[in-house]
KOLMIDO-454424 format. One line per 5 residues: number of its first residue (from 0); for each residue x, y, z of N, C-alpha, C, O, CB. Coordinates in nm, 2 decimals. Glycine has a CB too. Example, Ala and Ser with C-alpha at 12.3 -4.5 7.8 and 13.67 -1.06 7.14 Angstrom:
REM KOLMIDO-454424
0) 1.32:-0.57:0.78:1.23:-0.45:0.78:1.32:-0.33:0.78:1.42:-0.33:0.85:1.13:-0.45:0.90 ~ 1.28:-0.22:0.71:1.37:-0.11:0.71:1.29:0.00:0.79:1.34:0.11:0.80:1.41:-0.06:0.57
This chain:
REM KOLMIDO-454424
0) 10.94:7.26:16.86:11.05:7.34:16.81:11.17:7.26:16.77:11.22:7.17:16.83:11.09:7.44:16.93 ~ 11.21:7.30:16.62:11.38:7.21:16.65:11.48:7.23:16.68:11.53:7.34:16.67:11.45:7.17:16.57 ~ 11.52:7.16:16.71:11.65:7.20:16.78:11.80:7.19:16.69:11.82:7.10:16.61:11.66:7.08:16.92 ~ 11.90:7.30:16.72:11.98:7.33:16.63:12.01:7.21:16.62:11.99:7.12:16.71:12.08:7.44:16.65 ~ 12.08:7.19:16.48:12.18:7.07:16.44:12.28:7.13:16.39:12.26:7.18:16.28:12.14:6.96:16.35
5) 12.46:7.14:16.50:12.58:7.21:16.49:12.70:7.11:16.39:12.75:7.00:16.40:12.63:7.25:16.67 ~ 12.71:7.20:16.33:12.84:7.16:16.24:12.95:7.23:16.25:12.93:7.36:16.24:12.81:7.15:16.11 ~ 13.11:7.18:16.25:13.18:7.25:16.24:13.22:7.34:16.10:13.21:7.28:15.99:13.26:7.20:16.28 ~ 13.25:7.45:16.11:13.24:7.54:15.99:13.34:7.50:15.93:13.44:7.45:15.98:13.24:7.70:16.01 ~ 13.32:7.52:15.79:13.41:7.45:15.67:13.58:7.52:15.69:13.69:7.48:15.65:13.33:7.49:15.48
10) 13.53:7.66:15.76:13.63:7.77:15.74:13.72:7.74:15.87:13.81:7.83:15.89:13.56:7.94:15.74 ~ 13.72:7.65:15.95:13.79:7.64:16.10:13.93:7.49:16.05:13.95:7.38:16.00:13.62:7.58:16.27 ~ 13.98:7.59:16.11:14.10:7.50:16.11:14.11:7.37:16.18:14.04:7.35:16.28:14.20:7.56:16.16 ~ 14.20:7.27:16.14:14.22:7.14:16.19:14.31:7.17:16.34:14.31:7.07:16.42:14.32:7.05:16.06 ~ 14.39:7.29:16.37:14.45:7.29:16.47:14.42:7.26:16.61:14.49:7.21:16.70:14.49:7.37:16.47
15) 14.26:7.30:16.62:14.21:7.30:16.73:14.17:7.45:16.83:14.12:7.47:16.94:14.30:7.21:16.80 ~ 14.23:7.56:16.73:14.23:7.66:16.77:14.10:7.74:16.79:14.03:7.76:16.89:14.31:7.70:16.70 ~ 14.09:7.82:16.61:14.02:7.91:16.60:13.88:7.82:16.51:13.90:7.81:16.39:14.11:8.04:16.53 ~ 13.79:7.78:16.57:13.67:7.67:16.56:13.53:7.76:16.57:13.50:7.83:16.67:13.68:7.55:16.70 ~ 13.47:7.76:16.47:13.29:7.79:16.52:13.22:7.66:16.44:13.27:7.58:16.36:13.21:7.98:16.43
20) 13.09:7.66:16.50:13.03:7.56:16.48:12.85:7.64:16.46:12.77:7.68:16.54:13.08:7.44:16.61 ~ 12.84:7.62:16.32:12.69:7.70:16.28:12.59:7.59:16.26:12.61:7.48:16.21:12.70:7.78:16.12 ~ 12.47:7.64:16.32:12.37:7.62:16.29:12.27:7.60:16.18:12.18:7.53:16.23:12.35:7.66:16.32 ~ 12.26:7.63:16.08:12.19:7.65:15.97:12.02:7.59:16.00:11.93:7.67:15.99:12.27:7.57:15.84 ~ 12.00:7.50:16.02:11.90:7.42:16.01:11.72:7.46:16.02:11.62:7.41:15.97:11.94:7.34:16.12
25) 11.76:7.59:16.11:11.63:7.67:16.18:11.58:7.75:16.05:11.65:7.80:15.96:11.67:7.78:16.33 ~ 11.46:7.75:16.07:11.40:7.79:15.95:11.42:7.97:15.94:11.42:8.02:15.83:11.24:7.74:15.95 ~ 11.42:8.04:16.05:11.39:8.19:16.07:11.56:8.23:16.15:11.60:8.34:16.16:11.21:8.23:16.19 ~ 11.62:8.14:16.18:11.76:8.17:16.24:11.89:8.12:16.20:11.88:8.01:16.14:11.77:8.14:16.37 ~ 12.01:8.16:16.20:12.12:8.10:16.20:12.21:8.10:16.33:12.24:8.22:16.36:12.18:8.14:16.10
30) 12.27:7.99:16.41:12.32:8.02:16.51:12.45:7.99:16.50:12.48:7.89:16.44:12.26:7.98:16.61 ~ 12.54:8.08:16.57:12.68:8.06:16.55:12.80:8.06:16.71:12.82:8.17:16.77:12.72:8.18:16.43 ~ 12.84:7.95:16.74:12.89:7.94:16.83:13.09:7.91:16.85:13.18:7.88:16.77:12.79:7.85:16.88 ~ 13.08:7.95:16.97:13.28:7.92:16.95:13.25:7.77:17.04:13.19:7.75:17.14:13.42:8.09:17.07 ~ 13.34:7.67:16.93:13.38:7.53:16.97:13.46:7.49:17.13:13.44:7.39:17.20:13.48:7.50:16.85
35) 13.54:7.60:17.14:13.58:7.62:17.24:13.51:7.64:17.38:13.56:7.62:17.49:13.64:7.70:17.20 ~ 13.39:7.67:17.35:13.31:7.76:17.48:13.17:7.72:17.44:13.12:7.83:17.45:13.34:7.95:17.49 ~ 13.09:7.65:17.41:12.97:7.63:17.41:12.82:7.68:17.45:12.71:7.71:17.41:12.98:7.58:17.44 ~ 12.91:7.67:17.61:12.79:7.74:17.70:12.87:7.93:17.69:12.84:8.00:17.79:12.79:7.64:17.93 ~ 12.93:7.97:17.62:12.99:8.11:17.63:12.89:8.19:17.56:12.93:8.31:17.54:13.14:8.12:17.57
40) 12.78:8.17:17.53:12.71:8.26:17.37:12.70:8.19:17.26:12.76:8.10:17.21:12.78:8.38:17.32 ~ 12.59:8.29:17.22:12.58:8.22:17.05:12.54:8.35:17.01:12.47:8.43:17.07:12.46:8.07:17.00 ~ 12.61:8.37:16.87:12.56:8.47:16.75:12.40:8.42:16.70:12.36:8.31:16.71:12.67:8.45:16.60 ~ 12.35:8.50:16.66:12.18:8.51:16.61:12.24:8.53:16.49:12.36:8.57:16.49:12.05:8.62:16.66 ~ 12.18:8.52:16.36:12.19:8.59:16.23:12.05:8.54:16.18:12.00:8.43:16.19:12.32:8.54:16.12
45) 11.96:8.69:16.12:11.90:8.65:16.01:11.92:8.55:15.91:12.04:8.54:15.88:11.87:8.73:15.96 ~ 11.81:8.46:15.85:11.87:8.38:15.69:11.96:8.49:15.63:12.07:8.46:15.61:11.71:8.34:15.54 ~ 11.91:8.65:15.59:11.96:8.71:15.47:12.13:8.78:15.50:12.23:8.79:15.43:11.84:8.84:15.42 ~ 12.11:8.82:15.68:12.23:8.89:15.68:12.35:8.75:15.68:12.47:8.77:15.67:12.24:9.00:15.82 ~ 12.29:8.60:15.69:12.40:8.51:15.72:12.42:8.50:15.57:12.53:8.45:15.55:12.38:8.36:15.81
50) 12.35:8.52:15.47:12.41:8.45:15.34:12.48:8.58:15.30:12.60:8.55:15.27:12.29:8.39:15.21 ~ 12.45:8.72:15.30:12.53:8.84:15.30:12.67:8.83:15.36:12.76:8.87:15.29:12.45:8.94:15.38 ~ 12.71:8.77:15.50:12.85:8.73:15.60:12.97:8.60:15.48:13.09:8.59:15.45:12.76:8.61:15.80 ~ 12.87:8.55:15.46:12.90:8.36:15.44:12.96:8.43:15.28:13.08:8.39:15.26:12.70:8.20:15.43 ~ 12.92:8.52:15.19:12.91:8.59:15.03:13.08:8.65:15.10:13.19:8.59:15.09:12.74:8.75:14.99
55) 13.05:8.78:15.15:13.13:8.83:15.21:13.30:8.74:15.25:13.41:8.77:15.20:13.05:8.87:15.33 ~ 13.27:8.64:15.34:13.40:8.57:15.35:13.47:8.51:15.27:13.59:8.49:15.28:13.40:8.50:15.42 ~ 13.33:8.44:15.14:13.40:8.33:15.03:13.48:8.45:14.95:13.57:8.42:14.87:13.28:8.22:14.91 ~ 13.45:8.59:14.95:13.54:8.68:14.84:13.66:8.69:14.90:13.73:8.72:14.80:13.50:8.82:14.80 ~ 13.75:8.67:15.02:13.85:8.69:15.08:13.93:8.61:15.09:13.92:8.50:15.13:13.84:8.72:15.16
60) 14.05:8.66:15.04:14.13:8.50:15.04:14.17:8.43:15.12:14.22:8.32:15.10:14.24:8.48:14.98
């Protein structure tokens, strides 16, 4: 199985604050976690509804 490889999201601030760190890597999942809290949960996303979310946020300013 592979194991996620976490990057911080392009969209998280330098402050230290408001941080997620996504997954992409998995072939059938996307996992999305708070930087802050690790062991707190992780979001699941299908491939289609994450590229649907990811569409969604680049239209907002």
């Amino acid at each position: 199985m592979t194991k996620p490889e976490w990057r911080k999201s392009s969209r998280s601030g330098d402050s230290g604050g408001e941080c997620v760190e996504v997954a992409d890597n998995l072939a059938d999942r996307v996992l999305v976690r708070d930087t802050k809290d690790r062991e707190g949960g992780t979001l699941t996303f299908g491939p289609e509804s994450w590229r649907a979310f990811v569409t969604e946020v680049a239209r907002r300013p």
